[in-house]
N, C-alpha and C positions, 0 to 999 in steps of 0.2 A: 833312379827310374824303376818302378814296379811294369818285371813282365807278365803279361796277359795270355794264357792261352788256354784251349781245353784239350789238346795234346801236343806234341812234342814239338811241333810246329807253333809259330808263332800265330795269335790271331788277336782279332779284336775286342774286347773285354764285353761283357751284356751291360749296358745298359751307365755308362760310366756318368760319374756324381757330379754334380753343378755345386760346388762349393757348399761341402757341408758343414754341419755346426758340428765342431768338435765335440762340445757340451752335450749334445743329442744325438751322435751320429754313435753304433754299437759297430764293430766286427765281429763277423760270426766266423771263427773258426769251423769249417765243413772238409768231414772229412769223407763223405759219402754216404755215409749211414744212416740210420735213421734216428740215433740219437742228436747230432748234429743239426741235423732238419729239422726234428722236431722243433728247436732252441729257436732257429732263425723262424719257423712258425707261429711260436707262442709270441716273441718278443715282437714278432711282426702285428699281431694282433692285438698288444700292448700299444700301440701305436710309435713304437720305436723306428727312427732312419736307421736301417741295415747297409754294409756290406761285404758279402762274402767273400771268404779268403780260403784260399790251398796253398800249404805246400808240395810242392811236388818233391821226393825228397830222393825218391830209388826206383831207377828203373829195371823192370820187373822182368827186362827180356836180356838184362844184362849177362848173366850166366845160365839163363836156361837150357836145360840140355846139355850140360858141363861138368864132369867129377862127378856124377850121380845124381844130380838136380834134375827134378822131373820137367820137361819142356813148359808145362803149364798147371799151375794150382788155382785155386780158388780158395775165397776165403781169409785173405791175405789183407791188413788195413793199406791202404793209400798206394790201392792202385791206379791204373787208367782207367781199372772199368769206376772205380771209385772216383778217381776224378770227374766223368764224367756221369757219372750219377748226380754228387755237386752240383757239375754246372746245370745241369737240366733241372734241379729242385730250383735254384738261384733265379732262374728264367721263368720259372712257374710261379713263384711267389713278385716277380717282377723285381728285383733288386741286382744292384753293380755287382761285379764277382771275377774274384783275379785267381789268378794261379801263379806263385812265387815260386820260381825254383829255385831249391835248397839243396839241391844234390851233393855240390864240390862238399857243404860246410857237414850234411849229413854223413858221406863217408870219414871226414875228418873227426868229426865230433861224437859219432855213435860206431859208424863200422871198424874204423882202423880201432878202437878203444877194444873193444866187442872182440876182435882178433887177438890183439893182445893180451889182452885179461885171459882167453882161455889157455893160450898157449904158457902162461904163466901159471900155468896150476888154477886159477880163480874162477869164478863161476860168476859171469856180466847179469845182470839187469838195462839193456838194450832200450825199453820203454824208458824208466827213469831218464838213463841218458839223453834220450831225445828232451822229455819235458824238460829237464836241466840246463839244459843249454841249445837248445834249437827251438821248439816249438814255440811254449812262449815268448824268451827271448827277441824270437823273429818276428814271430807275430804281433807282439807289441809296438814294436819299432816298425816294421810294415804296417797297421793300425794307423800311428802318429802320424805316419806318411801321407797318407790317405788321408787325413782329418779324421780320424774316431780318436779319442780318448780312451775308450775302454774293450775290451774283448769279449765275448761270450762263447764258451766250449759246450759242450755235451758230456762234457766229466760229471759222474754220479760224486760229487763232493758237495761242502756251502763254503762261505766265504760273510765274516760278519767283524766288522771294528767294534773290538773291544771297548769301551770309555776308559774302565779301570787298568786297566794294563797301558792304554794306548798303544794299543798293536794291533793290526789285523789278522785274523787266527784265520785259519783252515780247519776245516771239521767234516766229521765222518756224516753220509747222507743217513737221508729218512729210510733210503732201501739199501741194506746191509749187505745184500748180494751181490749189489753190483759197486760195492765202493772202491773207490779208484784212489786214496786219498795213499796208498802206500806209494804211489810212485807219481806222486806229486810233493814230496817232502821239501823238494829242495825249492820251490818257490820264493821268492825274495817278498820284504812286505811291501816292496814297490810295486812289484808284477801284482800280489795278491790284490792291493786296491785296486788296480784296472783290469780285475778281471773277474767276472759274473760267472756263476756254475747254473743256472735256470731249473735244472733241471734235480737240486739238491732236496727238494721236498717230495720228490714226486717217486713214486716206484715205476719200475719199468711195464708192466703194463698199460697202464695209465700213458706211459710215453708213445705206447705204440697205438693206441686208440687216438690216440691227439693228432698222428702221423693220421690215420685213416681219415679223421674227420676234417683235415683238412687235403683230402685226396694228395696225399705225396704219393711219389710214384715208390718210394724205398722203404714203405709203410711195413712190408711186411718180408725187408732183405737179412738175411742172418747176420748177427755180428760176427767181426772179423775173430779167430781164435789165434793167429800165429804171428810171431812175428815177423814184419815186413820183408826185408829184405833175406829170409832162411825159410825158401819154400821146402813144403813137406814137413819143416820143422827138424831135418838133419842136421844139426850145425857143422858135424862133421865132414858132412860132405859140403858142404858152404864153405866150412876152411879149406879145404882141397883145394876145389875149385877158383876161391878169390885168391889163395897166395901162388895156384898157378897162371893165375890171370897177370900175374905182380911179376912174374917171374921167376916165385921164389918157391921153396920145397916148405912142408910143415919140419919145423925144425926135430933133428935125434935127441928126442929126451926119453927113447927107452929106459928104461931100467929094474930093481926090486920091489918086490911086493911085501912089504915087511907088516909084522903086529906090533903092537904098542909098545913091546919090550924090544923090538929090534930082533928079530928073527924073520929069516930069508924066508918064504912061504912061497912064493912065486915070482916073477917076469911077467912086464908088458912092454906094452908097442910106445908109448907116451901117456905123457901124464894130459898132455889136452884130452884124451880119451874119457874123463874120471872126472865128476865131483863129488865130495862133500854128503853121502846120506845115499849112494848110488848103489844096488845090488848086482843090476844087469852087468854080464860081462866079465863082475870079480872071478868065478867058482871057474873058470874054464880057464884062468890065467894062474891059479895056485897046483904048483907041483905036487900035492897027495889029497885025495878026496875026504871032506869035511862034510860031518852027515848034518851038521848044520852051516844056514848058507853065511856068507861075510861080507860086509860091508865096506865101503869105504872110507874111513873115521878121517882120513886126513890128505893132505899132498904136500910133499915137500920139495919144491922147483930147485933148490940148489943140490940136491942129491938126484933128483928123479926117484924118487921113491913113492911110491904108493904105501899109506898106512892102511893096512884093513884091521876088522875084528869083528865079533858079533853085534845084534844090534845094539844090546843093552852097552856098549860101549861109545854110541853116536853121544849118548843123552850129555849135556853139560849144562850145569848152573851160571857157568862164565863164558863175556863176550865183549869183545873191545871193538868199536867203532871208531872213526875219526871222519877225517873233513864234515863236520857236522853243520846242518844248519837250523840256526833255532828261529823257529817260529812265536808259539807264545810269549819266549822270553828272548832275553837279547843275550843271556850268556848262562853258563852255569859253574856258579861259584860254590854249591856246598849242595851234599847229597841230596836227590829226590826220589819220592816213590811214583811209579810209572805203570803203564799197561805196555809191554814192549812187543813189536810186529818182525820178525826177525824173514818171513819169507809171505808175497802176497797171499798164500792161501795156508797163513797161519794162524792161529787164535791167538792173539794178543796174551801177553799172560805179566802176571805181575812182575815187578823187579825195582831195583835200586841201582838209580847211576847215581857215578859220582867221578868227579871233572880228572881230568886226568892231563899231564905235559901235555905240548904244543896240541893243544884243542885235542886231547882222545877224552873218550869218555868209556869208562869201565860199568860193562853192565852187570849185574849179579839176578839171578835169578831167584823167586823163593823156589821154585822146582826145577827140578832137570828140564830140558828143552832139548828136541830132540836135533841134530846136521845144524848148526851154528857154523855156515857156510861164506868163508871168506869169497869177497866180491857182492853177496847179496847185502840189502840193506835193510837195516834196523831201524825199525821208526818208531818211535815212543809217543805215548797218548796219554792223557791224565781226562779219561770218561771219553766225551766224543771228540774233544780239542787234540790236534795234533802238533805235539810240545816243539816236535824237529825230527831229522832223522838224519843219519850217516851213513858209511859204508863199513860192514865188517870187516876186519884182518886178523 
């Protein structure tokens, strides 16, 4: 049974569907924004049966005001005021519109991961996470529940079946700015056939005029920057606070500050502190002053060690991914040439995988690449097709 509400409390859904036709009935994924609305706008004017869906996935007064969390931010995706931006678009266009709560499986599936990964030396991708295993996953199967067959988001991606491959491919949008196709990798071609991007040809201005012209009220709300559940955007202090909420302390992984040959340099507090390509923070933890600054080229969780050096020592031509999932193809049996995406606000750059034991794949660059950061993910492109993607180690 799908619960209904438009806050925390339970209530009655707007406007609930008289047996819809699966074949014609769409879910609009709304996340409050105005790219979301925009989607349930257009398709609505298409002459599409809508109906809206939310997850509700984190509550945003859970540790406010806790370990250094600011009582109240703004700016934050899928909140309540987000929800109920939703529902009030939902009611304005006249169409059904639920709110699923996701909480228990989001902290299971994104935050305890999210925790782990950093206290582990690793640097999460949080986003990815959710669309991996929460977002559409759920919303699919909530979707089928309801009677819609298929879903519609406000991800700046396309979505088109191949003939010749017979595969459904993912692809980079018409507006390159806002392309979101890096942390939607791991899409299955199950999920990718029932699910529409609308919004894949269109640039964002154009989105936000279509919002105006059809008088939404979130025509002209700023897009969310942070992630959800890490107001202010501290993670560190979001680690504090959630593992004293758990009961539990950030674990002692002080230790040395070492250079690539293995020389003491300095002392820190823990390696959760530190990723992968980070400046801030190094120079004030190395025992004698370096009149140039030092990076942090590595982490090694079974010593606690911090590796620094300068910058020209981030750059690597090599990068091994695993749990991969392929999209264009169904598997990769013998080397390709790639565009490879190693962090979202990366430029793609050329390279060479080539398949490696229990599903890794070795990526080789033709150029140096600068923090090739275990935990972020590398997603490979061959032009605007997105081939698959994985996670660094």
């Amino acid at each position: 049974m799908i619960a209904a509400m438009d806050n925390p409390t339970n209530s009655a859904p707007i406007g609930v569907p008289t047996a819809p036709d699966p074949a014609s009935t769409i879910a609009v994924a709304m996340s409050g924004g105005v790219d979301s609305s925009a989607v349930a706008a257009l398709l609505q004017s298409q002459g599409h049966t809508l109906v809206g869906l939310t997850l509700q996935l984190w509550d945003q007064r859970r540790l406010a005001g806790k370990g250094g969390i600011p009582e109240q931010v703004t700016g934050r995706c899928c909140s309540l005021d987000d929800v109920y931006d939703a529902r009030r678009v939902a009611e304005q266009l006249g169409m059904p519109y639920y709110v699923v709560n996701q909480q228990r499986r989001f902290e299971q599936d994104v935050v305890q991961p999210f925790v782990s990964e950093y206290l582990a030396g690793r640097t999460p991708i949080p986003c990815t996470l959710c669309n991996n295993h929460l977002k559409f996953d759920e919303l699919l199967k909530t979707a089928r529940g309801i009677g819609a067959e298929r879903v519609a988001t406000g991800h700046y991606a396309r979505v088109a079946f191949d003939d010749a491959r017979g595969r459904w491919l993912l692809m980079r949008p018409a507006d390159r700015s806002k392309d979101q196709t890096y942390f939607l990798f791991g899409l299955t071609q199950e999920q990718l056939s029932r699910t529409l991007f609308p919004l894949g040809e269109m640039q964002k201005p154009a989105v936000r005029a279509m919002a105006e012209e059809h008088d939404l009220r979130v025509a002209h709300k700023p897009d969310s920057q942070e992630i959800c559940f890490i107001p202010g955007g501290d993670y560190r202090a979001f680690l504090d606070a959630y593992l004293a909420e758990q009961g539990r302390t950030v674990p002692d992984t002080a230790g040395a500050m070492v250079t690539a040959d293995g020389e003491v340099v300095g002392d820190h507090a823990g390696i959760h502190g530190f990723t992968v390509g980070q400046r801030k923070g190094v120079q004030q933890n190395l025992h004698a002053h370096h009149a140039e600054p030092f990076y942090v080229l590595g982490i090694e969780p079974a010593s606690n060690r911090v590796v620094v050096g300068q910058e020209i020592e981030l750059h690597t031509r090599n990068g091994v991914a695993d749990r991969v999932n392929w999209i264009a193809i169904d598997a990769l049996r013998e080397p390709i040439r790639v565009l490879a995406k190693i962090r979202h606000r990366h430029e793609p750059a050329a390279a060479t995988l080539s398949p490696l034991e229990e599903g890794r794949v070795a990526i080789e660059f033709d150029e140096p690449q600068r923090a090739v950061t275990p935990g972020q993910a590398a997603v490979f492109f061959d032009g605007d097709v997105v081939v698959g993607g994985g996670w660094l180690v």
